[in-house]
C-alpha positions as CSV (number, residue, x, y, z in Angstrom):
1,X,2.0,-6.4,-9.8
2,X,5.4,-7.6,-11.1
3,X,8.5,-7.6,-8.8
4,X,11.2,-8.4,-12.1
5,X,12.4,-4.4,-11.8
6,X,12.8,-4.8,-7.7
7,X,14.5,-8.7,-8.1
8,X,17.0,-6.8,-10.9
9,X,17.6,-3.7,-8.5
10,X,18.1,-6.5,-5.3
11,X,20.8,-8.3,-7.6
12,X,22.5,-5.6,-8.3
13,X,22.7,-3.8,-4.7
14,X,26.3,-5.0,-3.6
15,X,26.8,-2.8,-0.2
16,X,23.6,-1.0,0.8
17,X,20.8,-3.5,2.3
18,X,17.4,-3.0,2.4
19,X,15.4,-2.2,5.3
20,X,11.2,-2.6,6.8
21,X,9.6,-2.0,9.5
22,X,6.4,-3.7,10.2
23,X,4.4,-1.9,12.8
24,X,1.4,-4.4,13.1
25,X,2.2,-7.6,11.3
26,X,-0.4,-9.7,12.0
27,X,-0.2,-12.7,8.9
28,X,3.5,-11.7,8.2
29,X,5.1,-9.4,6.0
30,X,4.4,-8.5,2.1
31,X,6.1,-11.1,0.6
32,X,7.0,-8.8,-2.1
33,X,9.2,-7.5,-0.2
34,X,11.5,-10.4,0.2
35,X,12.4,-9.9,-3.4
36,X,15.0,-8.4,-1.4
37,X,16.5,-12.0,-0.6
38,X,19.8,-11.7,1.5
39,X,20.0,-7.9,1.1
40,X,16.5,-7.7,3.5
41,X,16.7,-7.0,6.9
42,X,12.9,-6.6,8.3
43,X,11.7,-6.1,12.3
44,X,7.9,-6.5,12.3
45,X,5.8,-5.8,15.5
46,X,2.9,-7.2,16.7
47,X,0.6,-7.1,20.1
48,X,-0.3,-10.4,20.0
49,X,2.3,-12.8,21.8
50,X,1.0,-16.0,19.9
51,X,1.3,-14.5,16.6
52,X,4.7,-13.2,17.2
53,X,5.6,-17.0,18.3
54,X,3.8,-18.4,14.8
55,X,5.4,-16.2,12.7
56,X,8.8,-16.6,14.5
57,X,8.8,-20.4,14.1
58,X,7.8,-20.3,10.4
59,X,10.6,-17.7,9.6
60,X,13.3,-18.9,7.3
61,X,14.7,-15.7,7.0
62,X,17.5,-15.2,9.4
63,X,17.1,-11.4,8.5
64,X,14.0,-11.3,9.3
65,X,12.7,-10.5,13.5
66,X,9.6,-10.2,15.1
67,X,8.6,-8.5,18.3
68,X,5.9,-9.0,20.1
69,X,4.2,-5.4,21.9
70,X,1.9,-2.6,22.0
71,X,3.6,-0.3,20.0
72,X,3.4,3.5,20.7
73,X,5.7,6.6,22.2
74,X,7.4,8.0,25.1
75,X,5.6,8.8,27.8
76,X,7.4,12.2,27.9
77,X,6.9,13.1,24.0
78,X,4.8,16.1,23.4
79,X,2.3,14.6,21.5
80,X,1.7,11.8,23.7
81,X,0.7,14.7,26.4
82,X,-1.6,16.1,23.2
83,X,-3.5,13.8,23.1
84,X,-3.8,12.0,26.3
85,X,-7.4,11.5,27.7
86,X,-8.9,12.3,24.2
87,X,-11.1,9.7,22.4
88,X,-8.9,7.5,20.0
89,X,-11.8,7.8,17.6
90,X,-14.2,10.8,16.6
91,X,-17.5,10.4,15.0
92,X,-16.7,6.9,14.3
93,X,-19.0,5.1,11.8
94,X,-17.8,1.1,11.9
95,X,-20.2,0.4,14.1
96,X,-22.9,1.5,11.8
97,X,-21.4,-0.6,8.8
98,X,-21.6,-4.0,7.8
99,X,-18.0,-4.7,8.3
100,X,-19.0,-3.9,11.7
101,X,-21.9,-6.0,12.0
102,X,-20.6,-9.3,10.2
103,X,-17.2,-8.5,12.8
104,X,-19.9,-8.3,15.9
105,X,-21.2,-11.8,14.6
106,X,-17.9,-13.4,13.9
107,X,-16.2,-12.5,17.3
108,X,-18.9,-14.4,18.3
109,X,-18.4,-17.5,16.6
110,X,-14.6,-16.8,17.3
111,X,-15.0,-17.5,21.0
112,X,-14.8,-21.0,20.5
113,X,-12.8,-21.3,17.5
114,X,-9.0,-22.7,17.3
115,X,-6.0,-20.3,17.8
116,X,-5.4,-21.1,14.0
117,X,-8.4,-19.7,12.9
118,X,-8.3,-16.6,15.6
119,X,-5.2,-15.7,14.1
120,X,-6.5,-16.6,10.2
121,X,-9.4,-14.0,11.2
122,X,-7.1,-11.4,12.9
123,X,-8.9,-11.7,16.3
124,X,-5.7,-11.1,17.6
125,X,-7.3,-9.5,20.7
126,X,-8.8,-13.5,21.4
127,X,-5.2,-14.5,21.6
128,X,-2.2,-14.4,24.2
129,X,-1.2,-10.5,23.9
130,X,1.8,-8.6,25.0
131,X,1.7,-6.4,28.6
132,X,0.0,-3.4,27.4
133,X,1.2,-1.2,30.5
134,X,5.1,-2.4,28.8
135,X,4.7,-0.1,25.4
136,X,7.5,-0.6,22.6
137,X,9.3,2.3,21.3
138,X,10.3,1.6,18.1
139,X,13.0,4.0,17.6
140,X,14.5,3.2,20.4
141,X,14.3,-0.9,19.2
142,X,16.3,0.1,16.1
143,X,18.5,2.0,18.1
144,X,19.7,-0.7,20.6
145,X,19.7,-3.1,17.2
146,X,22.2,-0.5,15.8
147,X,20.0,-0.1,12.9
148,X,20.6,3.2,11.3
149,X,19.4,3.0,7.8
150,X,15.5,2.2,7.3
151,X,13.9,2.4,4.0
152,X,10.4,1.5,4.2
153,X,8.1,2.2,7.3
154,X,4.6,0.5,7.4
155,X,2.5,1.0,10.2
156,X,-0.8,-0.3,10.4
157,X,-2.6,-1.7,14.0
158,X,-5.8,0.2,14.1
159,X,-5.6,2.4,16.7
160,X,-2.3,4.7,18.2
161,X,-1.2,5.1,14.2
162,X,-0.8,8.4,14.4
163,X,0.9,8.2,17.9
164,X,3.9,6.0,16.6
165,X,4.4,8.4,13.7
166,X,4.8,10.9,16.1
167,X,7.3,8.8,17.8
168,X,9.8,9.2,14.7
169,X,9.4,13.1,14.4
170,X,12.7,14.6,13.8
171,X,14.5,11.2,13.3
172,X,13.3,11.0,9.6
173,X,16.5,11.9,8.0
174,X,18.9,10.8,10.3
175,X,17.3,7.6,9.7
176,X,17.5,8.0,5.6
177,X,13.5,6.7,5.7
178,X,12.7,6.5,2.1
179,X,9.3,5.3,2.2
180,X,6.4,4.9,4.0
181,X,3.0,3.4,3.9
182,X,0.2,4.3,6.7
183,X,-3.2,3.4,7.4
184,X,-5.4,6.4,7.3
185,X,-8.7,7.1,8.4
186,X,-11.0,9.4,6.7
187,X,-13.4,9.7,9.0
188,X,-13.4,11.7,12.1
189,X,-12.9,15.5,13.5
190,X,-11.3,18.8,13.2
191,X,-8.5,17.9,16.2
192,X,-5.0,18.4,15.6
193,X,-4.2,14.9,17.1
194,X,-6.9,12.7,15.7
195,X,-5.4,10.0,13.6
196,X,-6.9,11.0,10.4
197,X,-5.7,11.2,6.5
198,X,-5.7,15.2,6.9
199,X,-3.9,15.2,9.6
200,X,-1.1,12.5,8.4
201,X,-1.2,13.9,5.1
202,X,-0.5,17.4,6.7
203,X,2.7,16.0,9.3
204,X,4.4,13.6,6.0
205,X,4.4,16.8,3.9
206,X,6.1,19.0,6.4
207,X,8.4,15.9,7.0
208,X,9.6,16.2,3.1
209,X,7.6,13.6,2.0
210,X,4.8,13.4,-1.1
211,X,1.7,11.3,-1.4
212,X,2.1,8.7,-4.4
213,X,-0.6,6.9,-3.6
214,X,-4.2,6.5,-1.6
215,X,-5.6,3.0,-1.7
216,X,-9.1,4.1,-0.4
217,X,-11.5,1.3,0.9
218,X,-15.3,2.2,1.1
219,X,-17.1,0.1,4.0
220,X,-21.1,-0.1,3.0
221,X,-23.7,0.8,6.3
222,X,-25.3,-1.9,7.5
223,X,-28.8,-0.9,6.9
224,X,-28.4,-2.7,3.2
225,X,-25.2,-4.8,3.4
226,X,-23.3,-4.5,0.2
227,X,-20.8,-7.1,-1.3
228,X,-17.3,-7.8,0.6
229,X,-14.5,-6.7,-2.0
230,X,-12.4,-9.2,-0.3
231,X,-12.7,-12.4,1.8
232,X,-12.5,-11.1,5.1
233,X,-15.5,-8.6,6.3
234,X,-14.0,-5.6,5.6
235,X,-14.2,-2.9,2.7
236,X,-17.2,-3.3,0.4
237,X,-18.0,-2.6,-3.5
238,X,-20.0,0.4,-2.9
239,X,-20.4,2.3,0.5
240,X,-18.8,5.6,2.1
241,X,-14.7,6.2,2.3
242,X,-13.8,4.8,5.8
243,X,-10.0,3.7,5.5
244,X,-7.1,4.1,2.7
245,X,-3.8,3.0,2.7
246,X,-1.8,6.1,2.3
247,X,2.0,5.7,0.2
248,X,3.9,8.3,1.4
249,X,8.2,8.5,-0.7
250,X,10.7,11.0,-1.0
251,X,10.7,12.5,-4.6
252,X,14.5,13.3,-5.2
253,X,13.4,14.1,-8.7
254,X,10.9,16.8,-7.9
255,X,11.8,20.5,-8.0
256,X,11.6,20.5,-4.4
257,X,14.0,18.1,-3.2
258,X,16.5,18.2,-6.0
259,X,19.2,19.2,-4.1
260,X,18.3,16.0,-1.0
261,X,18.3,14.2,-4.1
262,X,21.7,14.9,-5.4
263,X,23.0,14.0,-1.9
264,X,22.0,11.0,-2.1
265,X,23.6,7.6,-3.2
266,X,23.0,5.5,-5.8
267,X,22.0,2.6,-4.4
268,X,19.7,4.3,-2.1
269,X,18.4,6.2,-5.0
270,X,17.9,2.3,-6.8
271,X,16.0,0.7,-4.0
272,X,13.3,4.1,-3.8
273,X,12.8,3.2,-7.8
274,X,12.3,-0.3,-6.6
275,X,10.0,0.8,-3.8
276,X,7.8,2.3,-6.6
277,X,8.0,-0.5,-8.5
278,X,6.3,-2.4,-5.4
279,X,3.7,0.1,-5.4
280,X,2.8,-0.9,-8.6
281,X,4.1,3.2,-9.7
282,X,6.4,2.4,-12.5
283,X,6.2,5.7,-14.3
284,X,7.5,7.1,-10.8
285,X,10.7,4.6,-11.1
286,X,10.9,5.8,-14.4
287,X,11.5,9.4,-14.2
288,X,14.2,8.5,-11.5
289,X,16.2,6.4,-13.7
290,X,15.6,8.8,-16.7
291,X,16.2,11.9,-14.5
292,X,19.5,10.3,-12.6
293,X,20.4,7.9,-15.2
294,X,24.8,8.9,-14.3
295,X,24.2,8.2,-11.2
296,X,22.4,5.1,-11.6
297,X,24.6,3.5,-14.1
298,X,27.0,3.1,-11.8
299,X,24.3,0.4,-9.9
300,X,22.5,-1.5,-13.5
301,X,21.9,-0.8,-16.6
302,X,19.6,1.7,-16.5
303,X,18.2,1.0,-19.9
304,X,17.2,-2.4,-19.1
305,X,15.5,-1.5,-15.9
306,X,13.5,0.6,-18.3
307,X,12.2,-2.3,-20.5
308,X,11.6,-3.8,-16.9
309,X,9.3,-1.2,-15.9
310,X,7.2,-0.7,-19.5
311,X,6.7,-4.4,-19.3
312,X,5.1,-3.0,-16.0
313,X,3.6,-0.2,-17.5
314,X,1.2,-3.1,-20.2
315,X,0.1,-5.9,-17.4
316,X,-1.6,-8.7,-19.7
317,X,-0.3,-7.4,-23.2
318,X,0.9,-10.4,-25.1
319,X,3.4,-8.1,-26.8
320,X,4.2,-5.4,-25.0
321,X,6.2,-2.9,-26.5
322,X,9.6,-1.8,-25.5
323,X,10.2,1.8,-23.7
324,X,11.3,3.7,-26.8
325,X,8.7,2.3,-28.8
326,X,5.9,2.6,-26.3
327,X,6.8,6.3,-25.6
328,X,6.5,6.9,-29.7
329,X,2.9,5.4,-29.4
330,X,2.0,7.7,-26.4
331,X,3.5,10.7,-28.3
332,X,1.2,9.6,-31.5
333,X,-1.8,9.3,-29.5
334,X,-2.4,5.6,-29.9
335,X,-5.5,4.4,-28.9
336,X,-4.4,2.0,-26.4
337,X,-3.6,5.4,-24.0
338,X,-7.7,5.8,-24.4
339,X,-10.5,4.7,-23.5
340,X,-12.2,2.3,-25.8
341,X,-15.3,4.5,-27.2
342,X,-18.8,4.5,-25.5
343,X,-21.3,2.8,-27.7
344,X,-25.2,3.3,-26.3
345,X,-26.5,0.3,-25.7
346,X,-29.5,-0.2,-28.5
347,X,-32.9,-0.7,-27.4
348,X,-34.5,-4.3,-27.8
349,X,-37.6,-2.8,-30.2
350,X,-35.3,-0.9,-32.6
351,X,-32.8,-3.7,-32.9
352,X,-35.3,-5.9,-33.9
353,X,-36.4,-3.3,-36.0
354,X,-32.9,-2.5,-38.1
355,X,-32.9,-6.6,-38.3
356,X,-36.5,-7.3,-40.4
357,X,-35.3,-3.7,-42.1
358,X,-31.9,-5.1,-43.2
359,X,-33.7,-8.9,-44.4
360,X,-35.7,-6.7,-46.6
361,X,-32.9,-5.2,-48.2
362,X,-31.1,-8.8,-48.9
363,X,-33.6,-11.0,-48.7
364,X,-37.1,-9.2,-49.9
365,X,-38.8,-12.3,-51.4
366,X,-38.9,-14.1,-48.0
367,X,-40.0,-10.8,-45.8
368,X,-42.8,-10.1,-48.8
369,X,-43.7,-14.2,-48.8
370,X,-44.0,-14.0,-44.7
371,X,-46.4,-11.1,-45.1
């Protein structure tokens, strides 16, 4: 993923800032997000008191806070009288997977293990945590910080997700959120409370916001273990949809929101192309800068944050083409927009086969002389 469109948008920002929160930042922050350099202004929440502490001493980024707390809502919000008393998960299949098995045997091993490596393996429940009956409200954090602007909202801690959503309802545009990304599950129930992608998807859509991305993770049932698609016993190579990351934006562009997207400014319009770029959704930034081009010229040069994002558009293309040029290929149907061709694979018997035929058509002394 490259971060040269975001670093030229950053540059060119010269009063708006940019603005995260990290709701579960266990191992810090995306660093792509510091791109951002002076212009970033992050708060990033955590349960665990001792990861809050390493993080905090490691910072460099006066910008940059951490808060240590068991994130979730008012005691008098609706939803948190919805969906009191009811199980946090339905029909909950980790325990049958073999994430949850190698977890079962690694907590184990963990018992004894350092705080380094409790917090390298995101035991964070092994470490000094925050006073659970104390729970952080995170609006009301950003209010007392006087933070009234927030451009990206991630919350991910495995549990009350959907109850610290709930937590922002009706604050979304006085807060100008353009972004966020949530951890969904697809597993569970029908209930209108259960913190599941239907549910989310259903509450960010009534909210004014559209779905640009679902980065699912499939989670293989113990029975017959599959490979670990990454290093820490989690999502697998094959196995059933458990998780996804879910990329939630405003889509100013879209014939929706046209008119929220006329109101707003330019810079806030820039760092939402940015935001995209991030995601690794270039043609999204695109059709922003294309579609409010005015507007944005007043930030950069709009044409060379185009180039920017078709460099993007051809990761590992020695010579990748420039926007005009690469939208004249797709409009000529080059082949690099398809796939390459499916060949069947030839059987071992008839290759050999097309091999002694094809000697005998060079070579037909030696095939007549070896008979």
């Amino acid at each position: 993923m490259s971060t040269a469109f975001a670093a030229f948008v950053a540059g060119s920002l010269t009063y708006e800032r940019f603005t995260f929160v990290d709701v579960g930042c266990s191992g810090g922050i995306d660093p792509a997000w510091r791109i951002f350099g002076d212009r970033l202004r992050a708060i990033a929440f955590d349960a665990s008191v001792d990861e809050c502490d390493r993080l905090t001493a490691a910072e460099d980024h006066p910008g940059i806070k951490y808060m240590a707390g068991f994130v979730g809502m008012p005691l008098d919000h609706p939803f948190h009288a919805q969906v009191s008393g009811k199980p946090r998960f339905v029909r909950n299949a980790l325990p049958r997977t073999s994430a949850g098995r190698m977890a079962e045997l690694q907590n184990e091993r963990l018992k004894s293990a350092s705080l380094e490596e409790k917090l390298h393996h995101n035991a964070w429940g092994m470490t000094k945590l925050a006073d659970p009956n104390k729970v952080v409200v995170v609006p009301t954090v950003l209010r007392d910080l006087g933070w009234a602007d927030v451009d990206l909202l991630k919350i991910d801690i495995d549990g009350p997700d959907f109850e610290v959503l709930h937590s922002f309802d009706g604050q979304f545009d006085s807060l100008g959120l353009l972004s966020a990304r949530l951890e969904v599950n697809l597993n569970g129930g029908s209930g209108d409370w259960e913190h599941t992608f239907h549910n989310t998807d259903r509450f960010m859509r009534a909210r004014g916001f559209e779905l640009f991305a679902l980065d699912v993770r499939n989670y293989s049932i113990s029975a017959l273990p599959a490979p670990f698609a990454i290093t820490s016993p989690a999502q697998s190579i094959t196995g059933r949809p458990y998780q996804a990351e879910a990329f939630y934006a405003r889509d100013p562009v879209g014939p929706d929101w046209r008119d929220f997207g006329a109101a707003m400014g330019p810079e806030k319009i820039a760092k939402l192309a940015a935001i995209f770029s991030i995601w690794n959704q270039p043609d999204s930034a695109a059709e922003i800068l294309i579609a409010m081009r005015e507007k944005l010229q007043r930030v950069f040069d709009v044409d060379i944050g185009l180039e920017l994002l078709t460099g993007q558009a051809q990761p590992g293309t020695a010579s990748a083409l420039p926007y005009k040029a690469y939208i004249t290929a797709f409009e000529a149907g080059a082949p690099q927009f398809y796939p390459a061709p499916w060949i069947p694979p030839v059987h071992p018997t008839i290759l050999k086969r097309l091999k002694a035929a094809y000697r005998g058509l060079v070579e037909p002394d030696s095939v007549s002389g070896s008979n």
